[in-house]
C-alpha positions in Angstrom: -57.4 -96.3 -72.1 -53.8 -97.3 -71.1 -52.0 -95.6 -67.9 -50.3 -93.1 -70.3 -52.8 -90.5 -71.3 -52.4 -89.5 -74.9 -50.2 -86.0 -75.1 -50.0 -83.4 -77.7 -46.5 -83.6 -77.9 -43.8 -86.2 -79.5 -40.3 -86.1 -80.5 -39.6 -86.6 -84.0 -35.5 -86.8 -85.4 -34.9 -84.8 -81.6 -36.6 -82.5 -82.6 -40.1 -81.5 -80.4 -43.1 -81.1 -81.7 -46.9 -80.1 -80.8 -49.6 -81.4 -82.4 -47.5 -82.3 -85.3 -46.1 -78.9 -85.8 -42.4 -78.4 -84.7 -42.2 -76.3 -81.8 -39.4 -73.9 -82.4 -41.5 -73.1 -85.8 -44.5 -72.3 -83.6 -42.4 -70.2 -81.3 -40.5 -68.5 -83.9 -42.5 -65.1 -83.5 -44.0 -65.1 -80.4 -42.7 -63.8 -77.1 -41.9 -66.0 -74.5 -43.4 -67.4 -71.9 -46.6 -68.3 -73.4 -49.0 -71.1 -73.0 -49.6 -73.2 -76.2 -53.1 -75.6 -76.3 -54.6 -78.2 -78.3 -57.9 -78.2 -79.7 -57.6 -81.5 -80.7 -56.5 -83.0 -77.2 -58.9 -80.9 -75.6 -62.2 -82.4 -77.6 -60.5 -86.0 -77.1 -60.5 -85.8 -73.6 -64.3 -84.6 -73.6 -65.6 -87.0 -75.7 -63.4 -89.9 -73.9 -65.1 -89.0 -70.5 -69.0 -88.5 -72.3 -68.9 -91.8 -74.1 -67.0 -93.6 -70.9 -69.4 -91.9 -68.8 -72.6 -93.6 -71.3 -70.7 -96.7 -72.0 -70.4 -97.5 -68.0 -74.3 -97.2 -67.5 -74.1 -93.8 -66.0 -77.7 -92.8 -65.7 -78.5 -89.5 -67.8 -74.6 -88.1 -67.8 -74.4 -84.4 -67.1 -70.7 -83.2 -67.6 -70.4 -79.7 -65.6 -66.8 -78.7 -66.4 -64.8 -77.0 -63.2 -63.8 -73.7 -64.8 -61.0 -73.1 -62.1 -59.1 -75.5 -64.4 -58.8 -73.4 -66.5 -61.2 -70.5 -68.1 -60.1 -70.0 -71.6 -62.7 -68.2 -73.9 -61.8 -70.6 -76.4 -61.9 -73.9 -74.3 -65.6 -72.8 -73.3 -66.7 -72.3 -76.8 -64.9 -75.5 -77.9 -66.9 -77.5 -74.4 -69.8 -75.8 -75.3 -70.0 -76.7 -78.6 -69.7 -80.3 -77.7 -72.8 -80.3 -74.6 -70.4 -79.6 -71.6 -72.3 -77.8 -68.8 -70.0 -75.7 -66.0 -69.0 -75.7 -62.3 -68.3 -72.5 -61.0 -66.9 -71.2 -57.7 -67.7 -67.3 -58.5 -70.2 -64.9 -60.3 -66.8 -63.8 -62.5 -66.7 -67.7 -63.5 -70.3 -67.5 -64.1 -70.4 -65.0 -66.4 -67.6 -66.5 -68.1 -69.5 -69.9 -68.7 -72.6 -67.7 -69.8 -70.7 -65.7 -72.3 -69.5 -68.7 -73.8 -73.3 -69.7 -74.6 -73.3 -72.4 -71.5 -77.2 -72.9 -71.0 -77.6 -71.9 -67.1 -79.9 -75.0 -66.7 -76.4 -77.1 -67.1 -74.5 -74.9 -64.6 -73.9 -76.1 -60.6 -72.5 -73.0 -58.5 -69.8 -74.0 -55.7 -67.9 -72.2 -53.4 -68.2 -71.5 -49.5 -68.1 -67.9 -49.9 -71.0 -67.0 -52.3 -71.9 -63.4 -51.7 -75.5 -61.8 -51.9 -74.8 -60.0 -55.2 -73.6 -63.5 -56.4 -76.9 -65.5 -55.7 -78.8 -62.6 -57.2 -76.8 -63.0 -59.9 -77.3 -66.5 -60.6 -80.7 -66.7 -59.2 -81.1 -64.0 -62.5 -79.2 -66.4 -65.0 -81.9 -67.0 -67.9 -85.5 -67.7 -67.6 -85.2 -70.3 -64.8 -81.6 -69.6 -62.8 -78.9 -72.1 -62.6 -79.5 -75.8 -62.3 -78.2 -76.1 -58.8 -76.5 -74.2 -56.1 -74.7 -76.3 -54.5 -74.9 -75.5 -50.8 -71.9 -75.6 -48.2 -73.6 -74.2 -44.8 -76.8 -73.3 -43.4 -75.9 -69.6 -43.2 -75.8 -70.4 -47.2 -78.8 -72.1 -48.0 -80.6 -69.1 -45.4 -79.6 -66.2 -47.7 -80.4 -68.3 -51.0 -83.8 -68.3 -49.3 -84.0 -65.3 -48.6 -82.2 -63.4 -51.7 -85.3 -65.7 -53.4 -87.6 -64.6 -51.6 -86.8 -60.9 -52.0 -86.1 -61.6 -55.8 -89.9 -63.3 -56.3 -88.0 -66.6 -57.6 -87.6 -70.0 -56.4 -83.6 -71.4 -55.8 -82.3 -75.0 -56.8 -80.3 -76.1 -54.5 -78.1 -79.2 -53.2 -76.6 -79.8 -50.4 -72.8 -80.4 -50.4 -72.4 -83.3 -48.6 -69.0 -83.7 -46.6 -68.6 -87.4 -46.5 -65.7 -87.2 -43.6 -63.0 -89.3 -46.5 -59.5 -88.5 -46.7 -58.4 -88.6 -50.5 -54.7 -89.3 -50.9 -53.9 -86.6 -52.5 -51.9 -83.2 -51.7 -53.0 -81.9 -47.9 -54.2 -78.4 -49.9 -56.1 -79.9 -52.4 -57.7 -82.8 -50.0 -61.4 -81.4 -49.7 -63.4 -84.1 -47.8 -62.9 -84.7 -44.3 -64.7 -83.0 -41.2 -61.6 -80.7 -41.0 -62.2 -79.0 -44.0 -64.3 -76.0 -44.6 -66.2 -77.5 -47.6 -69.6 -79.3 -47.4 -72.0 -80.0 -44.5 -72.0 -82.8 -42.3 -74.9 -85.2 -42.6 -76.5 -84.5 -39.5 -76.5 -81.0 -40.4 -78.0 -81.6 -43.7 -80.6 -83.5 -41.6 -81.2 -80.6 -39.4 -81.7 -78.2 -42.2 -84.2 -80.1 -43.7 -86.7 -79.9 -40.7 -85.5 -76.3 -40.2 -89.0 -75.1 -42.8 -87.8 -71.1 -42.4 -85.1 -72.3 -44.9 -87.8 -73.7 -47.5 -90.0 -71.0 -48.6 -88.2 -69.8 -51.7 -85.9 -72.9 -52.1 -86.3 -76.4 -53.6 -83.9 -79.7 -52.7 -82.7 -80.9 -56.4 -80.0 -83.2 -55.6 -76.9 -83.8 -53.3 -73.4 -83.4 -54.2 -69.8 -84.5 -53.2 -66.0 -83.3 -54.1 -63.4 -84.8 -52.0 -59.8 -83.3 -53.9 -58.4 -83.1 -56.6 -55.5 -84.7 -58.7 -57.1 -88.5 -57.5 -55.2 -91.2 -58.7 -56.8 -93.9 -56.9 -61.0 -94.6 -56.3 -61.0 -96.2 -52.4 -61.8 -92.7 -50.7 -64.5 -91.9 -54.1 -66.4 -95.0 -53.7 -66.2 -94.3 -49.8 -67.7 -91.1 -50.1 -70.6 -92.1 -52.9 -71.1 -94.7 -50.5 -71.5 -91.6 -47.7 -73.8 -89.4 -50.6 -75.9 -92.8 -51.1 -76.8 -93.4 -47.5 -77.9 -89.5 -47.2 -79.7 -89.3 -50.1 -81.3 -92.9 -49.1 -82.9 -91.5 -46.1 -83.7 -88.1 -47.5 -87.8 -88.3 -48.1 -87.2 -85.8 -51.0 -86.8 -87.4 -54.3 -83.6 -85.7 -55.6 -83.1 -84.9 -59.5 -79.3 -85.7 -59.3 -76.2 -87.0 -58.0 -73.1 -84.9 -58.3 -70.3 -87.1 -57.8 -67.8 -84.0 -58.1 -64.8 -84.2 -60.2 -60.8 -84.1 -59.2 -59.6 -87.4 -61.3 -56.1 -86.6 -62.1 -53.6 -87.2 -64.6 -50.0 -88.3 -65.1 -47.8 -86.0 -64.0 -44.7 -88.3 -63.0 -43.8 -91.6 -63.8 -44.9 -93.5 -60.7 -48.4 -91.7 -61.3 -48.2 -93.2 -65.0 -47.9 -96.6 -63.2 -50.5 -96.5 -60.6 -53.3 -93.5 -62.4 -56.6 -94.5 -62.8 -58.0 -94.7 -66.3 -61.5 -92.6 -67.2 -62.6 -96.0 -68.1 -61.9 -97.4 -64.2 -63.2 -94.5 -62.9 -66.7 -94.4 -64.6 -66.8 -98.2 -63.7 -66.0 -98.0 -60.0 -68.3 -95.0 -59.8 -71.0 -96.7 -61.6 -70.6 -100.0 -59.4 -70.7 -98.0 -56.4 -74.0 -96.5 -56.9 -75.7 -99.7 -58.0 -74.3 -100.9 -55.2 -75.3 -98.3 -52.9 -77.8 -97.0 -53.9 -79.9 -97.7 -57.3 -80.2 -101.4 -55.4 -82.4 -100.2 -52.9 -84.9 -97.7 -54.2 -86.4 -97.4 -57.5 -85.8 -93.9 -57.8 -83.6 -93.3 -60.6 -82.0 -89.7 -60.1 -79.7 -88.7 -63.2 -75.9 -88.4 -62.4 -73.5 -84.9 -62.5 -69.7 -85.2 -62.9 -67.6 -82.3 -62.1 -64.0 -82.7 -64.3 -61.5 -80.6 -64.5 -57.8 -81.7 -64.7 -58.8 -84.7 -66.9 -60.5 -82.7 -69.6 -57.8 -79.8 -70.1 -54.6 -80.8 -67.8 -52.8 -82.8 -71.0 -54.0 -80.7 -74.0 -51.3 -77.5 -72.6 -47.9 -76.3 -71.8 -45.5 -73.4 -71.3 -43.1 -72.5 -73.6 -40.1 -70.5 -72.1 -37.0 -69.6 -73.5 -33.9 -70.0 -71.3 -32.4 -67.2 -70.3 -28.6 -67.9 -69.3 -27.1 -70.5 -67.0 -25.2 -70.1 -64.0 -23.0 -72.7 -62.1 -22.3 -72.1 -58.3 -19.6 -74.3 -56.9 -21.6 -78.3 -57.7 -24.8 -76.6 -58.8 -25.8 -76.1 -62.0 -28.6 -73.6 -62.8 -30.7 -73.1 -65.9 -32.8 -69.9 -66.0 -35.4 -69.6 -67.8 -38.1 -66.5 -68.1 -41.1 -68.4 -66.8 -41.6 -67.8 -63.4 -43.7 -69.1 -60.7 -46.1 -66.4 -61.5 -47.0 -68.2 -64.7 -47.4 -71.7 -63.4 -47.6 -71.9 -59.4 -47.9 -75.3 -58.8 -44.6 -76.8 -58.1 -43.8 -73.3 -55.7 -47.4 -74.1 -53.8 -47.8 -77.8 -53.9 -43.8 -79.1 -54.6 -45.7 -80.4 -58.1 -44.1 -82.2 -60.5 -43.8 -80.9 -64.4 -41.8 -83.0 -66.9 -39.7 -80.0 -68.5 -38.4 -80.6 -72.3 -35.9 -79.4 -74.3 -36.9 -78.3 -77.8 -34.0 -80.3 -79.0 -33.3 -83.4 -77.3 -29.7 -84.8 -76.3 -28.6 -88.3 -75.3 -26.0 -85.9 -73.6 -27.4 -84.5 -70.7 -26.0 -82.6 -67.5 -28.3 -82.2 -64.1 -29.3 -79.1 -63.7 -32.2 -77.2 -61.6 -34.8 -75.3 -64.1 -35.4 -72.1 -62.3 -37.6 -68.8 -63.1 -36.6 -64.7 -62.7 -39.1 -64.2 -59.9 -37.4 -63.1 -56.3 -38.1 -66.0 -54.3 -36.4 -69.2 -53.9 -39.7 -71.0 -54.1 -39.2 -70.6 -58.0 -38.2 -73.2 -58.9 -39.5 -76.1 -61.6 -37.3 -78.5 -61.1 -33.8 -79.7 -59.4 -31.3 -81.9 -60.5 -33.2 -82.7 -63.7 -31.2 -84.5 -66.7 -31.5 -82.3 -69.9 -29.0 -81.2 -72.8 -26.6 -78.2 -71.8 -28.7 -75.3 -72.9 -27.7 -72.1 -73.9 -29.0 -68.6 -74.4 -32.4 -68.9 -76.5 -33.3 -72.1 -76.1 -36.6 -73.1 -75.8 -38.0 -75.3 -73.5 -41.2 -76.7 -72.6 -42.9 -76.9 -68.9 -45.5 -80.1 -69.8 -49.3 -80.9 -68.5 -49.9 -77.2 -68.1 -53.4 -76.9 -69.4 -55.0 -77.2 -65.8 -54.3 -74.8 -63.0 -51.9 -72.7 -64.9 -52.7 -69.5 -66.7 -56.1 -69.4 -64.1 -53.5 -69.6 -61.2 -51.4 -66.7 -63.1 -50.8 -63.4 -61.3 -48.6 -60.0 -61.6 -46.2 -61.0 -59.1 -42.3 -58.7 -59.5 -44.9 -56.7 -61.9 -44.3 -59.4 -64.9 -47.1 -59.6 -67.7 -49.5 -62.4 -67.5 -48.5 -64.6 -70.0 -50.5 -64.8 -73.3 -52.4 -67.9 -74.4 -52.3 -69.5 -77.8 -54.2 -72.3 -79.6 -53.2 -75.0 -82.2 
């Protein structure tokens, strides 16, 4: 796969278009903002990781898909349909993944905060439970056991490993080193694992890892199977799985078009590192979980906002538009980078800063952007949407939640 993933949308006679279909057509009677999907982007990106994952020598692929990307009914079905499994960070995710027909034996639970009524919960899911709760703390993996206990069942578990990397990635979505609150050291891991009091209702399955999301580059990934081989080396358990955890990114601005690591890379570097680190040195063969997000629906989505009038204040130009940062957070929280289109394009352009209706100064997408002088009704288009968008949404200035639509 080249640098430049593949995109629903193209310019055809200036015109945009999505999927084919011209976008001011598609927009013509619906109310602005909106997010807009494609099916068909969203399948190729599912099959591209599956068969990447096979073609690489990935032993016995599992593909959980991180649901915090983004929870669409519709994208579960469509994952579902396909063999996708589901990571989940709370019972509300859970029961979304469920509803969508998700078998619970294909389902890892993460999170540091999992309550009591959430372990019961999963610990309930189907005949057997979940496939693996995926354990961040000893206080954790104590009230699995004992939840278990009190529920007559036996818990799945793996330990989180921390593998003490920094990804180079944004500092609040950097999930790795020793100063985070994710995972457990390895020498707590070790201690657990003498500690028996934790063992009566709970069996070791596998260990996992997540270091960030958005990666662009594999150094600090092969680091950290490195860390999850060594651990799982001198474990004297024979573990099910590996969860190498998720977080590959996608291309967002040009100089992350230049430098973005292909699925292809990916599935290569992280199957070198494990023969490297570990299949090398034990014939145990434990079968391998991958935790996507971003990559599967980041490119298949975007918001479609209408502008709402311009303003110019002394040298600064201002184009409003009636997306705010309550639909799409990411550049207010993380100073993120969204390409944002005009629905007709214009070798004439002015620079402008794209700005939303919300009461803070934060909402902003965008400053001293080249587009076409827009007017009134225009419609633009905030690009690689489909991950942590509509999930990050809120009511913020009391505006509606804007509505999600499929091609």
């Amino acid at each position: 796969m080249k640098n430049i993933l593949p995109s629903p949308l193209q310019y055809k006679n200036n015109h945009l278009y999505f999927d084919g279909k011209r976008l001011d057509t598609i927009a013509a009677k619906k109310r602005t903002p909106f997010y807009l999907y494609s099916k068909k982007t969203l399948r190729y990106y599912y099959e591209y990781f599956s068969k990447s994952a096979a073609k690489n020598g990935i032993v016995s692929p599992l593909v959980c898909y991180a649901l915090k990307a983004n929870s669409n009914k519709h994208v579960l079905n469509t994952l579902k349909l396909m063999g996708s499994g589901a990571d989940v960070v709370s019972v509300g995710e859970l029961k979304k993944a469920v509803k969508a027909g998700i078998d619970p034996q294909k389902i890892v639970f993460s999170g540091v905060a999992k309550t009591d009524e959430e372990i019961r919960y999963a610990l309930k899911c189907g005949k057997k439970g979940i496939y693996s709760f995926n354990v961040e703390s000893i206080e954790e993996l104590d009230a699995i056991n004992r939840i278990a206990k009190k529920e007559k069942r036996f818990a799945r578990v793996a330990f989180r490993l921390n593998p003490r990397v920094a990804a180079k990635t944004h500092k609040h979505i950097s999930t790795g080193n020793k100063t985070h609150k994710f995972g457990l050291l390895k020498e707590d891991i070790l201690e657990a694992m003498d500690a028996s009091h934790l063992w009566t209702n709970t069996t070791l399955v596998g260990l996992s890892i997540h270091i960030g999301s958005q990666l662009t580059e594999m150094k600090a990934t092969i680091k950290a199977i490195e860390e999850l081989s060594k651990l799982a080396l001198e474990l004297e358990t024979p573990l099910e799985f590996l969860d190498v955890g998720g977080g590959l990114g996608i291309d967002y601005t040009q100089e992350e078009k230049a430098k973005l690591t292909s699925i292809d890379t990916y599935m290569k570097d992280v199957s070198a590192a494990l023969e490297k680190y570990y299949y090398s040195k034990t014939d145990h063969c434990p079968r391998i979980v991958f935790e996507p997000g971003r990559i599967i629906v980041g490119k298949m989505g975007v918001l479609v906002s209408r502008v709402v009038r311009t303003k110019v204040s002394d040298s600064n130009h201002f184009t409003i538009i009636d997306a705010g940062m309550n639909d799409l957070i990411r550049p207010a929280l993380y100073e993120a980078y969204h390409e944002v289109l005009p629905a007709a394009a214009s070798k004439i352009t002015i620079s402008t800063d794209i700005v939303g209706p919300i009461c803070e100064t934060s909402d902003c997408f965008g400053t001293k952007r080249k587009l076409p002088k827009l007017s009134s009704g225009d419609l633009v288009v905030i690009d690689n949407a489909g991950a942590y968008g509509q999930t990050m949404a809120s009511t913020y200035n009391e505006r509606q939640i804007a509505p999600e639509f499929f091609i």
